[in-house]
C-alpha positions in Angstrom: 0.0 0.0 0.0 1.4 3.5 -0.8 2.3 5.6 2.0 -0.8 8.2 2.2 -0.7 12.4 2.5 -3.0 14.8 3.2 -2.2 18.0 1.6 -3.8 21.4 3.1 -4.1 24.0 1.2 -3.9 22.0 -2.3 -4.6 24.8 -4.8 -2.3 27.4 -3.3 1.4 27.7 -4.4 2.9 25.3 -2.0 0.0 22.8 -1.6 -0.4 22.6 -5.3 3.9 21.7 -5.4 3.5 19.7 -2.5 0.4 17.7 -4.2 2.7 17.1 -7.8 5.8 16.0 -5.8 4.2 13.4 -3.2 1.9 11.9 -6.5 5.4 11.8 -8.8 7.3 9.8 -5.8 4.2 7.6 -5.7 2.5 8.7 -2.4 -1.6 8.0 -2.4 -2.2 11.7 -2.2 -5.7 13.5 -0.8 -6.2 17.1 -0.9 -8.4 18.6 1.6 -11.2 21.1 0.7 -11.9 23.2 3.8 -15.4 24.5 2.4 -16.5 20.6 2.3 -14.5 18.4 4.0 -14.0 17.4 7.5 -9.7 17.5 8.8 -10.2 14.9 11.8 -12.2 12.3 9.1 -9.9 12.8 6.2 -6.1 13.1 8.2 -7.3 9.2 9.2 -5.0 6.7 8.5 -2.9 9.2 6.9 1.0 8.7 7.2 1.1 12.8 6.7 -0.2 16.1 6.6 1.2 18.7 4.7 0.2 21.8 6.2 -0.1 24.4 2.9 -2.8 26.7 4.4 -0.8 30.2 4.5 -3.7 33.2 5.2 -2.8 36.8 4.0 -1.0 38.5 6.3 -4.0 40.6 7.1 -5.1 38.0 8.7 -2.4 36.4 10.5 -3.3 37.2 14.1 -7.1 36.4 13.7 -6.2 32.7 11.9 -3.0 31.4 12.3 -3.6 30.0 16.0 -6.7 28.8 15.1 -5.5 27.0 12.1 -2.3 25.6 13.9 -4.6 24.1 16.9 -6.9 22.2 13.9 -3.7 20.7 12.5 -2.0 19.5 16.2 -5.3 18.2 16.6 -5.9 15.8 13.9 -2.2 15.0 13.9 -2.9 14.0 17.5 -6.0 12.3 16.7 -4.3 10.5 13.4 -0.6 9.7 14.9 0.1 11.6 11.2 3.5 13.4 10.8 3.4 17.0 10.2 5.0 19.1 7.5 4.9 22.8 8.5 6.5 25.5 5.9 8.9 27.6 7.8 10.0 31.1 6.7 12.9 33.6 8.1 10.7 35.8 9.1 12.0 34.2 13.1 15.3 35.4 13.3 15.0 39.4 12.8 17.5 41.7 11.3 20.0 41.0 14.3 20.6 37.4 13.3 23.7 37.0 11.6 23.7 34.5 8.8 23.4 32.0 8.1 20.5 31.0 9.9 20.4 27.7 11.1 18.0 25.4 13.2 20.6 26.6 16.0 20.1 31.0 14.8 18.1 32.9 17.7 14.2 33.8 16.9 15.1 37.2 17.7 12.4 39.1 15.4 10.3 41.4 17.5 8.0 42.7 14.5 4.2 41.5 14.7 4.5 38.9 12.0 7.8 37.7 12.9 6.7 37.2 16.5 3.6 35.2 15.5 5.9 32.9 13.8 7.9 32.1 16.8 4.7 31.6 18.7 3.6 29.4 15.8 6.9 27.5 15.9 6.7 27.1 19.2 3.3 25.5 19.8 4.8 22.5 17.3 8.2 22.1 19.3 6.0 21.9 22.3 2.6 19.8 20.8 5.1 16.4 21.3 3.9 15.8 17.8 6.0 14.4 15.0 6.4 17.6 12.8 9.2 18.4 10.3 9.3 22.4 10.0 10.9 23.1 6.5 12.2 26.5 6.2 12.6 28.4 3.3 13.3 31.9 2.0 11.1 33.6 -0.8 9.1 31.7 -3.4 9.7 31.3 -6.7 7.3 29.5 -8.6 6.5 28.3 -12.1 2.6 30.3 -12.1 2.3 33.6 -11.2 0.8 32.7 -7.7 1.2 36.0 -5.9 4.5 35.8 -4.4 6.9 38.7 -4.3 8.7 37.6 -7.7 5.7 37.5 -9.8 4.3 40.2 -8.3 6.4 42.9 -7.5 10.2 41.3 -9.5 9.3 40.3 -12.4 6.2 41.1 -14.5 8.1 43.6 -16.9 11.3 41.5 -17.0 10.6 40.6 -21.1 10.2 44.6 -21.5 13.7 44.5 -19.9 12.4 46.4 -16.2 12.9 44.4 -13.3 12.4 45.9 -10.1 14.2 45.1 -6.9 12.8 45.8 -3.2 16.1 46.6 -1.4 19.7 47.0 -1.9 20.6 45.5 -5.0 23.9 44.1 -3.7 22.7 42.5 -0.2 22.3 38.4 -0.6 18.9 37.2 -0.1 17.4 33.6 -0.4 15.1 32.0 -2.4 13.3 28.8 -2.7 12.1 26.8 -6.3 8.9 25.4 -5.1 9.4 22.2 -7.0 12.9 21.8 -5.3 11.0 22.9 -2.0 8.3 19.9 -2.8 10.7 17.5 -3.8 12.2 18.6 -0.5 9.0 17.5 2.2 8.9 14.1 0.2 12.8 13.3 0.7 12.0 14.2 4.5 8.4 12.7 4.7 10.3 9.6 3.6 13.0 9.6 6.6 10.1 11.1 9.1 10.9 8.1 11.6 14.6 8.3 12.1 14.1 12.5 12.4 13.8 14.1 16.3 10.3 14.6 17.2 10.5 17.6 16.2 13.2 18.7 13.1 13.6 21.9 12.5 15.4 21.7 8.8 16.4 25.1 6.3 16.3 24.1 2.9 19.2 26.0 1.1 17.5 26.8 -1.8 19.5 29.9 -3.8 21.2 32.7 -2.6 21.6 35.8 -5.1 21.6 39.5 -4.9 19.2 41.8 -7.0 21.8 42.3 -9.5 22.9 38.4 -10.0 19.4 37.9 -10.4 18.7 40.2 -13.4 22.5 38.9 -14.4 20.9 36.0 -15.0 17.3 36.9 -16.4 19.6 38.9 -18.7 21.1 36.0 -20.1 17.7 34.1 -20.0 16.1 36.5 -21.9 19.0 37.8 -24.4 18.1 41.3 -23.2 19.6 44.4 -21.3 17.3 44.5 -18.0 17.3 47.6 -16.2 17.0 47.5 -12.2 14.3 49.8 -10.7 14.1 50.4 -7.0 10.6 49.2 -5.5 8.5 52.7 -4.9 8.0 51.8 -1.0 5.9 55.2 -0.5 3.5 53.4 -2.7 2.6 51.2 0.4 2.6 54.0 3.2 -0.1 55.7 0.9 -2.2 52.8 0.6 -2.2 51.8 4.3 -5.1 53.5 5.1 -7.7 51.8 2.9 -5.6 48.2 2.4 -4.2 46.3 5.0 -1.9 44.4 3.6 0.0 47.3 3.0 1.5 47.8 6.1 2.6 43.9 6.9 4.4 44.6 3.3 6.2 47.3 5.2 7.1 45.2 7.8 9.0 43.0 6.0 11.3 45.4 4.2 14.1 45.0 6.3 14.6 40.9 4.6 15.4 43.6 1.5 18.3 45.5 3.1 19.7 42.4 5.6 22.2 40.1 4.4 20.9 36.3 4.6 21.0 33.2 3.8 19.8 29.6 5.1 22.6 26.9 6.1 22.1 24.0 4.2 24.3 21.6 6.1 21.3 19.4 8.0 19.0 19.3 4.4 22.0 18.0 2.4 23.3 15.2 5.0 19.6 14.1 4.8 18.6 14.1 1.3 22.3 14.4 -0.6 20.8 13.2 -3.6 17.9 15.4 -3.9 17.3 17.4 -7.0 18.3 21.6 -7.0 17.4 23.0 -10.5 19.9 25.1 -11.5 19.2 28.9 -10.9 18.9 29.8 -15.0 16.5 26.5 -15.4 14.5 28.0 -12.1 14.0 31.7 -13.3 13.3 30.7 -16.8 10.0 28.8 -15.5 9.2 31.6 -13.1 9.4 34.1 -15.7 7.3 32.4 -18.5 3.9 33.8 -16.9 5.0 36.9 -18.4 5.7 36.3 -21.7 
């Protein structure tokens, strides 16, 4: 019988990865519909739950809790392990890279802070849960990450705009590789601690390596335009999401990058698409 996941969050960027990589490694895969389907029913007899629900940030403080406690629970209630996304939004622009499984959480910003909480409640549940972490999307749909929307939707008019300093490193994470990722450690759940907290290397580029290389992709001069950030102080007022955007600016000005070290001693041979193969499928939305 083929192992069996449970994939929340199946038509959103990572779910709908997660779902292709688990069915290509042969997994029996099930994605939940939270409009029809019940979690404790459906997570039974499951060997995993990939946890892909990810609420705007908006609405962070309202969901996030809530949605972490209906996960522990049918985890608890299904002996299923737990894959839970991680992001760097922990460690604050204090941490000095790379960040590791052994960096402080030392954000203090809203978002960053109910990340830690988040992170917390797993390392403390007692529940088998494998927190991946990984920097910033990139994806092969335009699925409303900070690459397709802000980066790159004028790259083949040679424009590509950058948030931050062009010249600080910043990481980055090819959802495929990411997928791939969760099934390589879905598939060595048992021998992991109870609780494995695991940063997926991913790429590391600055703004100008990165439109070095969509340069060559495209066989055109791109020109780098800083991101208007007054834009989003404007628009505060009448959409929220505007100032959580603001929060985050500092990723855009602080050198980092994830240590790889743990990820590659557990899955050496697991496939990393070149950078040039990775941004040529996350910019052919916008052709």
């Amino acid at each position: 019988m083929p192992r069996s996941v449970l994939i929340l969050g199946p038509t959103g960027r990572l779910g709908r990865n997660a779902a292709q990589a688990f069915a290509a490694a042969g997994w029996s895969v099930t994605p939940f519909d939270r409009k029809t389907g019940n979690l404790m029913a459906e997570a039974r007899g499951k060997d995993v739950i990939v946890n892909g629900w990810n609420p705007l940030y908006s609405d962070w403080q309202a969901q996030l809790p809530r949605l972490t406690e209906q996960v522990q629970a049918a985890a608890r209630a299904s002996g299923a392990t737990i894959i839970q996304p991680g992001n760097v939004y922990v460690f604050g622009p204090g941490t000095p890279p790379p960040w590791s499984a052994r960096s402080p959480h030392a954000a203090t910003n809203p978002l960053g802070r109910l990340r830690i909480d988040m992170e917390s409640s797993y390392r403390a549940s007692g529940l088998r849960t494998i927190l991946l972490r990984a920097g910033d999307f990139l994806d092969t749909e335009a699925s409303g990450n900070w690459f397709d929307r802000v980066i790159a939707p004028k790259v083949h008019q040679g424009r590509f705009t950058w948030p931050g300093d062009p010249d600080v490193p910043h990481a980055w994470a090819f959802l495929p590789d990411l997928a791939r990722a969760m099934v390589c450690l879905a598939e060595r759940a048992e021998s992991l601690p109870t609780y494995a907290d695991i940063p997926f290397p991913g790429h590391t580029v600055t703004g100008r390596e990165m439109a070095d290389h969509i340069a060559r992709i495209t066989g055109r001069k791109i020109r780098i335009k800083p991101f208007p950030w007054w834009t989003l102080h404007a628009a505060q007022p009448f959409w929220p999401m505007a100032k959580h955007m603001r929060e985050m600016r500092y990723l855009w000005t602080t050198p980092h990058w994830l240590d790889g070290t743990d990820f590659r001693a557990l899955c050496p041979d697991c496939p990393d698409t070149p950078l040039d193969d990775a941004l040529r499928q996350a910019i052919e939305p916008f052709r």
